[in-house]
N, C-alpha and C positions, 0 to 999 in steps of 0.2 A: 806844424800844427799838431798838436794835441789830438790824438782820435777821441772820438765816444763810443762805447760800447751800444752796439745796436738788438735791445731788447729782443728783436724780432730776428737778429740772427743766430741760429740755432748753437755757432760754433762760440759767442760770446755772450754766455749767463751772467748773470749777476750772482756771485757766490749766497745758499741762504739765510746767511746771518751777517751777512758784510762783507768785503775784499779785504776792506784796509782800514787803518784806523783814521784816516783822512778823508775817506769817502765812506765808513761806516755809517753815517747817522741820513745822511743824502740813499743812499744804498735801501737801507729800512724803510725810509720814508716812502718812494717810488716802486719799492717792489712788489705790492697789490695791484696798482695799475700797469705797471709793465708785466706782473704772472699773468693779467686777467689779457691783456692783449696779446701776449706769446702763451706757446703750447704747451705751456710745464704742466708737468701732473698735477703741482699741486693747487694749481690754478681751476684746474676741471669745476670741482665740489664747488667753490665761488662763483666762477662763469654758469652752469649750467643752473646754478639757487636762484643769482638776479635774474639772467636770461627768461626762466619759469615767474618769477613774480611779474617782470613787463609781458610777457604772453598774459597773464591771469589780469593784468593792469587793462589789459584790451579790451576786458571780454566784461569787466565791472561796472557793473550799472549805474553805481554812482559817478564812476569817470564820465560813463556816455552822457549821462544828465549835467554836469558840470561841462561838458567841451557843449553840449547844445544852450546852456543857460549863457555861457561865454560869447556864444556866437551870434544870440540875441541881440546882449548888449552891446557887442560890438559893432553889430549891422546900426544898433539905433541910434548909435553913438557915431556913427561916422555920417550917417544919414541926417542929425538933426545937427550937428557941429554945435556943442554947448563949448561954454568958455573955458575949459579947459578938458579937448578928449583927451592928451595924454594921460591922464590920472586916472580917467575910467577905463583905461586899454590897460596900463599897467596894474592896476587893481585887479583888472580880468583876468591877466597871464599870470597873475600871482596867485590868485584863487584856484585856477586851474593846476600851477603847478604843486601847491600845497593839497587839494585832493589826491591827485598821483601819487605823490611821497607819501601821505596817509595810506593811500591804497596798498603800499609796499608791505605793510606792517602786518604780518600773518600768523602773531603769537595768537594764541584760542581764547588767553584769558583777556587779553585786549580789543575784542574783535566787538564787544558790546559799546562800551564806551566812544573807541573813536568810530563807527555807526553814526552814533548821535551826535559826536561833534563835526564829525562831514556834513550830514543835513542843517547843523546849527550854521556852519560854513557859508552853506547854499543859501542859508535865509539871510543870512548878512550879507553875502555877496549883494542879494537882488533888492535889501534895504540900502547898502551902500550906494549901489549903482543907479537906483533911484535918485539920492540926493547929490550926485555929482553931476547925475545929465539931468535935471530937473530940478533946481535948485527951489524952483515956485511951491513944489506940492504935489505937483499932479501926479505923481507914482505909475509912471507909462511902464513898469515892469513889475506890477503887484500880481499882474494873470500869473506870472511863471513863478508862484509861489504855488498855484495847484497842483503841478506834475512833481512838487518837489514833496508836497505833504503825500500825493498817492503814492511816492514811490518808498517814503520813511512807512508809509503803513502796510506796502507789499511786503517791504523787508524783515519788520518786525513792531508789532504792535505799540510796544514800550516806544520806540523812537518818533512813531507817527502822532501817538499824543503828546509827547513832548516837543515835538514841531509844532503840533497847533497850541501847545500852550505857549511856546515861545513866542508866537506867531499873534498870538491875542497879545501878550505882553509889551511887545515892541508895539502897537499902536495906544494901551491903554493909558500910558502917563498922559499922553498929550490931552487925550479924550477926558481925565480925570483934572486937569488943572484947566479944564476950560479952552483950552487953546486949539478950538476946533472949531468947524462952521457944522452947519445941519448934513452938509452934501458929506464931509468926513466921516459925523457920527455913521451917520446912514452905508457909507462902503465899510469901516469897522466890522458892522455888524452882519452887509451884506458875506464879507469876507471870513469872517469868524462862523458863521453858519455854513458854508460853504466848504470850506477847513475841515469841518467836522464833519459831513456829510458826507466829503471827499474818504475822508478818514476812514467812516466805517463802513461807505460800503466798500471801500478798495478792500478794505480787512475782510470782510465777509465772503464777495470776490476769491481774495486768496486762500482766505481759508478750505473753500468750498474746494478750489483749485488744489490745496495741500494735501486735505482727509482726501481727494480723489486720488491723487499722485502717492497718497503710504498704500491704498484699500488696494491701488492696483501693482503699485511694488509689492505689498503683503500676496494679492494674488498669484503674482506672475514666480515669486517666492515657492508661494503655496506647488504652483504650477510644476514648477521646476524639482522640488525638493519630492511632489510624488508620483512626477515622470520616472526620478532615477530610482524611486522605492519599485515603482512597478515595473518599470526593469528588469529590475533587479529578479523579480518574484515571478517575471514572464521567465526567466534565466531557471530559473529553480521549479517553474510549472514545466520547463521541457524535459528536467530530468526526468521530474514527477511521469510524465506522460510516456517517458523514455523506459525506466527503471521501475516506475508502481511506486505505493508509499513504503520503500523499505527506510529502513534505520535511518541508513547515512543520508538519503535526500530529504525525508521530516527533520534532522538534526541540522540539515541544511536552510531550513525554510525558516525557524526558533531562531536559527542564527543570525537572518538578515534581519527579522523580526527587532533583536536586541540591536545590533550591530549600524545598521544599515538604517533602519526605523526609530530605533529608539528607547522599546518600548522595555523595560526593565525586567519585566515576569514576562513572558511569552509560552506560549502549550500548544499542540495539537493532540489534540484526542481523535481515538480511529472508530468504528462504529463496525462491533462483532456481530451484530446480531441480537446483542443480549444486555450487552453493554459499552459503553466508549472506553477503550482502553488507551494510557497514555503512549503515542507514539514518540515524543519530543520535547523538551525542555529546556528552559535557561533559567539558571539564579534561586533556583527555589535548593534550600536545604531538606527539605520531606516535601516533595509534589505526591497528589495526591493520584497513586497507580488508576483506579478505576471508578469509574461514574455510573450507576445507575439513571436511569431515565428519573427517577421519580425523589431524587437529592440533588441537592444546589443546585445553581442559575446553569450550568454548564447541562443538568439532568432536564432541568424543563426547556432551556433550549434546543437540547436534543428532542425532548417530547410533542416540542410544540411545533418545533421548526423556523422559529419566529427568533431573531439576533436581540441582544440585551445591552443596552448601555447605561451601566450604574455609574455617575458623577460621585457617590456617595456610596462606599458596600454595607455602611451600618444601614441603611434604611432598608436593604431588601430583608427578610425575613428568612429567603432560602438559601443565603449568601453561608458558604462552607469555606472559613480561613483555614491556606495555606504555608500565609506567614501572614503574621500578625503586624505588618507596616504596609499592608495593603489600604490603597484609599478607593482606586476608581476600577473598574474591570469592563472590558469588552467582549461579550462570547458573540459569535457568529457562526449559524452552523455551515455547514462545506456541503452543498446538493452537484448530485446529478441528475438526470432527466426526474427529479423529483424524489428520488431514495438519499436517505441519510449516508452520506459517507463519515462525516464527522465533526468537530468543532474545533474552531478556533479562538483563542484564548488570548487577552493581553490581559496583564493588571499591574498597577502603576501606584509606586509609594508617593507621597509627597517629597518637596513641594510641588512637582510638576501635576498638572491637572489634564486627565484625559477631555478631549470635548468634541463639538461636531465634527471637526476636521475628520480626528483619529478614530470616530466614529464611521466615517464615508470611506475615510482610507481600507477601512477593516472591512468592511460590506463586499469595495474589490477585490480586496485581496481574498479573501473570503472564496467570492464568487470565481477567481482566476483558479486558485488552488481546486475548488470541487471540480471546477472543469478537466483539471490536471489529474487530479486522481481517479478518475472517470476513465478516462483514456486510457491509466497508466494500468488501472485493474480490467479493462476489455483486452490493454496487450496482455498482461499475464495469463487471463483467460484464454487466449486465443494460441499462447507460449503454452498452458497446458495442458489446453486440449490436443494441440498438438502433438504433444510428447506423449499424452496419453493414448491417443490415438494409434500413434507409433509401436507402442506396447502390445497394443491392442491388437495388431495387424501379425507384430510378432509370435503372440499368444497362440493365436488363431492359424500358422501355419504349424506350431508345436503340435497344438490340440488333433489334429490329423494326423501325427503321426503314428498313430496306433487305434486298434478296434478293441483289444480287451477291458473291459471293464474295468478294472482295478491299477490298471497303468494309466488311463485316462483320468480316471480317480483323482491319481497321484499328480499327475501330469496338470490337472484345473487347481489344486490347491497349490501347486510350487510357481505354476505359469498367474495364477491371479493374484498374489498375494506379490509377484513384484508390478503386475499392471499397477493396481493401488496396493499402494505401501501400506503397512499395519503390520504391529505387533503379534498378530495371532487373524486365522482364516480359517474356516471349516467349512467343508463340504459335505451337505447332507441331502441324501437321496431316500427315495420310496424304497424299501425292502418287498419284490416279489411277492414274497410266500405269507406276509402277516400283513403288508400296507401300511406298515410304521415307518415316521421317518425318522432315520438314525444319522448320526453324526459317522461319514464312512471314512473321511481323512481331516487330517488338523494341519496344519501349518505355522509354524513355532507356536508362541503360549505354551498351555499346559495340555501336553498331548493324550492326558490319562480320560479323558473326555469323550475320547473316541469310541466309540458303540453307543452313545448316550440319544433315549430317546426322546427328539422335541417332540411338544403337545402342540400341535395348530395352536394359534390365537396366543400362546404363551412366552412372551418374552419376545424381543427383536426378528428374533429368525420365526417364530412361530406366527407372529403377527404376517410376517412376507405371505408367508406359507397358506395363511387362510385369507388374506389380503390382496393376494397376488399382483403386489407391487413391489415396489422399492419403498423400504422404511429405513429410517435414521434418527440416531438418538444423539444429542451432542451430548448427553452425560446421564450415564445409566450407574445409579449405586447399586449396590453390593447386594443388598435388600430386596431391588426390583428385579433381581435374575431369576429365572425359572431354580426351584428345586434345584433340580438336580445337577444344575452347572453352578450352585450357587457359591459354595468352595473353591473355585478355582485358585493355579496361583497365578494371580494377576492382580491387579491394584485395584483397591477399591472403588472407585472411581472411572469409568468409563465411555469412551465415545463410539460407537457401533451405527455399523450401516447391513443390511441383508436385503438380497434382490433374490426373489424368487425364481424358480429353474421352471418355466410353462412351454408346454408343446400345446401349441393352439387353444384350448381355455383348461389343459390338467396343471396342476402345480404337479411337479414330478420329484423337487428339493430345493434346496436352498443355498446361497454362496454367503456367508455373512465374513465380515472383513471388524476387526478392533483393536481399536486406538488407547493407548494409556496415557499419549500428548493431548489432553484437553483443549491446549490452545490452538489446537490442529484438526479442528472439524472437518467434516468432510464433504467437499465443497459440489457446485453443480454439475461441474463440469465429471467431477468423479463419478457423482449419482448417475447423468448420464451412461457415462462409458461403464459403471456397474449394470446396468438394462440391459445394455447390447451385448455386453461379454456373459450375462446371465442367460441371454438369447443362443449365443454358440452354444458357452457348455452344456446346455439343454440338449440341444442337436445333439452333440457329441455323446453326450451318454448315451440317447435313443438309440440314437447307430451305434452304441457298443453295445449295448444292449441283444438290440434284433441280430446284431452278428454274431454273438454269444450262444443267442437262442438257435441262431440257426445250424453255427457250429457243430451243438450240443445235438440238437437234431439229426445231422447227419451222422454220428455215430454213435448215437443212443438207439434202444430199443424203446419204439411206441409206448409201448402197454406196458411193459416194466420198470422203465427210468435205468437198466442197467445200460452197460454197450452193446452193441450189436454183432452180428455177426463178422460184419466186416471192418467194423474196427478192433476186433478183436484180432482178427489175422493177422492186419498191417500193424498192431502191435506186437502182436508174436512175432512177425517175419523182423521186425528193427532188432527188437529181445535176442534174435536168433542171430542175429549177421555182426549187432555188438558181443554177445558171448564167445564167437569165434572165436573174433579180434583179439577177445582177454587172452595172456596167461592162464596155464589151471590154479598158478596161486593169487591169484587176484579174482577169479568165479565165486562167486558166492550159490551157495543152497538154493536152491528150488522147489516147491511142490509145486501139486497141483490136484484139485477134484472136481470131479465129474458127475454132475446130479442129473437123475430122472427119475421123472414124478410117477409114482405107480399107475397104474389102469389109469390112464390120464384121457385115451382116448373113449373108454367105456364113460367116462363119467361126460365128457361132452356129448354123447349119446344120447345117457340117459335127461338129462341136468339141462343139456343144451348151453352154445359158448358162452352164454353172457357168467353163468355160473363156475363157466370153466378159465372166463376172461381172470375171474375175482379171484381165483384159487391163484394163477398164474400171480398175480399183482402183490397177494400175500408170501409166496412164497420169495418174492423177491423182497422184498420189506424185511422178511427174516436176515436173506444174504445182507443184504446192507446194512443191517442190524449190526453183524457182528466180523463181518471183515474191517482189514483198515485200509486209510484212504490211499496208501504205495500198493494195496493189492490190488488187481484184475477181474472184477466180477461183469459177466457175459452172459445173454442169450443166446445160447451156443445153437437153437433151433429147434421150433414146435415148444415144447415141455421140459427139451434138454439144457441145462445153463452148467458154465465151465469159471472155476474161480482158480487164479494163478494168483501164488502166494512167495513174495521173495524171500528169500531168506530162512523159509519154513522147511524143517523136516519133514521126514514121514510122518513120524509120531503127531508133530503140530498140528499137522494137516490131517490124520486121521481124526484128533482131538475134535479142531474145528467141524469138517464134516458129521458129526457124532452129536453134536452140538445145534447147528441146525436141522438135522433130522429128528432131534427130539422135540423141538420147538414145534417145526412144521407139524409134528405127529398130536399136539396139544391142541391146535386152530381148527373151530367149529364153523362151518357155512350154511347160512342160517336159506332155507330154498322157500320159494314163492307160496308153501301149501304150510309155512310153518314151521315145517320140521328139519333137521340139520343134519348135516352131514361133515364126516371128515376126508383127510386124503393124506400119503404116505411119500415118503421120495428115496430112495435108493442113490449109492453115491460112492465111486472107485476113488484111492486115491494112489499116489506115484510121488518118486520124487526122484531129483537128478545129482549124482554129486559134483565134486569140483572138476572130476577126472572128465566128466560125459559132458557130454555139448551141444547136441539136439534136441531142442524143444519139443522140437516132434515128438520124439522117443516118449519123451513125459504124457504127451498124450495119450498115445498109444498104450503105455502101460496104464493110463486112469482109466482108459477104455477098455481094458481084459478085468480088471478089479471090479467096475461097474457091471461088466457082463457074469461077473462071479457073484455080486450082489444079486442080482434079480435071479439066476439059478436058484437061487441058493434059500429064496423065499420073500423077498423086497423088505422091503422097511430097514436097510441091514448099511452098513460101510464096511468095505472089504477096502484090503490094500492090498497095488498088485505085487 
């Protein structure tokens, strides 16, 4: 026996073009149906096409209406037994099977046409099936002509009235050649009305059912497309709140804007203070850097606070092109708890049209971004006060490290000027002796400034100064500076802040801090920590101050302003114990002279102290006069005063003495009755060379010269 090759077994294919030239054309023929029931590859793509059309053949309305319309006739037909059911059964099954195979047929541009010749189908079937089982007339299956015109008019409009016209048609010949009774006309008409009624409201029906099924796919569209925008922009509102609006997360937000959104032109503008400066952009060739409040829609949006939706930008009036293929623009400004942080910006060429959607979308986004930037500028706030603070705390252990004046000085201008940064810092204090306040240190800028005196109420610092607050200026020209700082080198152009220096309600000086970065004002949190650090270094000068004074106190003479006694010792005893120490060729010269004041005690006698205080007070005015500040001038005790001169000769020091004994002998004291009196001073001098070494000695010898003075007739300088 001849084998056959068994399709279904794996190990005997059918070669795919033929085996043999005897069994080639048998081979071709079979091989569709045998690929489609074996597992060959290239069987898949066929099996899994038809497989999908009979699932889609299940689920088609017109099969279900066809297998129910079949089922009808079949029940009436078997139920009433006319003279020949087989013809109506096979009629049946061929109707049904010829919709099926119609159904198969899934080309796009076919799918109009055989529509309407399915439902033409259905109406013939049930004109058919009428005159086989009811040869009389009675049309016992004209009902189920209704469920066929609802179902042509759910599917498609075009089909439903060509059902009912078909539907009119098949009864009108008969109706037209007379070949009717009354009770025909009468169902024609009933049926033809009925048709059309069916028709439109089924259409109406579906329609209503249609536009509900797009509005809420459009919705659910809508839904969906600005879940994942705002997403997106919750993603980029955490940076924002993470990071503050720097560069890269506004560059970040323009992005999704285009990218993500859609929207062609996208902007964020920031809001300075003074005006919204561009933070971000996409697509523009020249975006436009900065907005005033009081130009274009982006300016009155800012002013007003109120979002703008131009459909049209020719018809606004305050509309300012960016580019010139601009149609529609959305601004929204950006709030937090009510303060302008900034605006948000689409604008949109054609043909696409901005409208309410991308209007609502912009309102959120809007509103999610201010909230973001809100947050992100309280952390920076909170990052800089922080850090300032830190400064601040640092400063403030410096600033204690010293009592003298002039190192504290030094020490508030180097320590403040890195609390807040700035280009240039001056420290200006009250002057003792005149009550002017002067500029006493600088810190970078132009240091030639320093002794310069401010005028209260004049310029930055002067305004603190009679104001005794904190002032700041975000930009002070060149023009509005006091006089005499008006030269500086610095830029024309500047941003200044100054905090007054107060001990309980005195303004004592001033800290002023300036900026040549304009876009770097200086913020609250700095004003702040400008108060509080204006607060220390106030302290801190008082206590250098009163330690100064008190220093100077304790080795000062009361009544004279010279030294005293006993700082005059314990700088001779240092003088004398460093002299030792030298080498004799590294000692340097020495004088020294020794004054007293003639009859000094007779005139307190006659004159009384107060006349004798004044004589005292002038004669030391003279000394101070004319020694220098490396010399030694002393109250050496009562009337006597002692001046140690380094580096001076005898001769110098005789000079010097000779010098203020003429002066002194020139000064008139004017006494209570009127009339004036003068007074005389007597004065040894001494000197030591490099060989001798005892200061003492120097004394000693200015004290046998002075005892040779007053021998010898007073008014006179001897050398011993």
């Amino acid at each position: 026996m001849t084998s056959v090759p068994n399709s279904l077994d794996p190990t005997s294919r059918p070669a795919r073009h033929g085996a043999s030239a005897a069994g080639g054309s048998a081979s071709l023929a079979f091989t569709p149906i045998e690929a489609f029931l074996g597992g060959s590859r290239e069987a898949q793509p066929l099996r899994r096409s038809l497989l999908s059309r009979l699932a889609v053949g299940r689920r088609d309305p017109v099969n279900l209406l066809s297998i129910a319309l079949a089922l009808a006739v079949a029940t009436v037909t078997l139920v009433r037994g006319p003279a020949s059911p087989w013809a109506a059964l096979l009629a049946t099954a061929s109707f049904v099977a010829l919709e099926m195979a119609l159904a198969l047929v899934r080309r796009s541009q076919w799918q109009g046409p055989i529509l309407i010749l399915r439902f033409g189908l259905a109406l013939g079937f049930i004109v058919l099936a009428d005159v086989l089982v009811d040869p009389s007339g009675g049309w016992p299956f004209n009902a189920l002509m209704i469920p066929v015109v609802a179902l042509a008019a759910a599917q498609d409009e075009r089909a439903g009235w060509l059902v009912v016209g078909a539907l009119i048609l098949a009864f009108l010949p008969g109706y037209v050649m007379g070949e009717h009774s009354l009770d025909l006309s009468q169902r024609l008409i009933a049926w033809s009305f009925a048709a059309i009624v069916t028709t439109v409201g089924t259409r109406r029906v579906v329609s209503t059912l249609q536009r509900s099924r797009d509005r809420l796919r459009h919705a659910q569209t809508l839904q969906r497309r600005r879940s994942r925008q705002l997403t997106a922009v919750e993603r980029v509102g955490e940076i924002l709140a993470r990071e503050g609006p720097t560069p890269a997360a506004l560059d970040g937000v323009v992005g999704l804007l285009d990218e993500v959104f859609g929207y062609q032109f996208p902007s964020i503008y920031t809001w300075d203070g003074r005006a919204l400066q561009l933070g971000a952009q996409r697509n523009y060739a020249t975006p436009i850097e900065s907005f005033p409040t009081d130009k274009g829609v982006i300016g009155r949006v800012a002013r007003t606070r109120e979002p703008v939706f131009l459909p049209d930008v020719t018809l606004d009036p305050d509309y300012v092109a960016a580019s010139d293929a601009i149609v529609g623009e959305i601004s929204v400004p950006m709030l937090g708890q009510g303060d302008l942080l900034g605006v948000v910006n689409i604008e949109m060429p054609g043909p696409r049209r901005l409208d309410e959607d991308d209007y609502a979308t912009m309102k959120i986004v809007a509103d999610r971004l201010g909230v973001s930037l809100a947050l992100g500028r309280e952390r920076q706030k909170l990052t800089e006060r922080a850090a300032l603070m830190d400064a601040f705390v640092g400063f403030s252990h410096t600033l204690g490290g010293s009592l003298d004046p002039e190192t504290v000085t030094r020490h508030v201008a180097a320590g403040a000027a890195r609390v807040i940064a700035a280009e240039m810092l001056t420290v200006i204090v009250r002057d003792p002796a005149s009550g002017e306040f002067r500029i006493a240190q600088v810190e970078g800028g132009d240091p030639s400034i320093q002794g310069v005196v401010v005028q209260p109420g004049e310029g930055v610092s002067g305004r603190a100064l009679s104001e005794g607050r904190v002032v700041v200026v975000d930009r002070q020209e060149r023009a509005d500076r006091p006089r005499a700082i008006r030269n500086i080198r610095m830029a024309d152009a500047l941003a200044a802040m100054s905090a007054p220096l107060r001990v309980e309600e005195t303004v004592i000086g001033a800290l002023t801090w300036v900026r040549e970065n304009l876009e770097r004002p200086f913020s609250e949190q700095e004003q702040e920590v400008a108060s509080l650090l204006a607060g220390q270094v106030a302290l801190a000068i008082v206590n250098a101050e009163l330690h100064h004074v008190t220093e100077v106190a304790a080795v000062t003479d009361a009544l004279t302003g010279l030294a005293n006694r006993r700082h005059f010792d314990a700088t001779i005893a240092r003088a004398d114990a460093a002299r030792r120490r030298q080498p004799e060729r590294d000692r340097r010269k020495v004088a020294a002279v020794i004054f007293d004041l003639d009859h000094f005690g007779q005139m307190n006698k006659l004159y009384g102290h107060q006349v004798g205080d004044r004589v005292l007070r002038a004669f030391a005015d003279v000394v101070r006069g004319r020694v220098r500040d490396s010399d030694l001038a002393a109250r050496f005790g009562g009337e006597e005063f002692v001046v140690i001169l380094e580096g001076a000769t005898l001769d110098g020091a005789v000079q010097l003495a000779d010098d203020i004994r003429a002066a002194f002998e020139g000064l008139q004291f004017d006494l209570p009755d009127g009339t004036a009196i003068g007074s005389s001073v007597s004065a040894g001098c001494s000197a030591l060379e490099p060989s001798e070494v005892a200061i003492a000695q120097l004394l000693e010898r200015a004290d046998v010269g002075l005892a040779m003075a007053k021998a010898s007739g007073r008014n006179r300088v001897v050398a011993a």
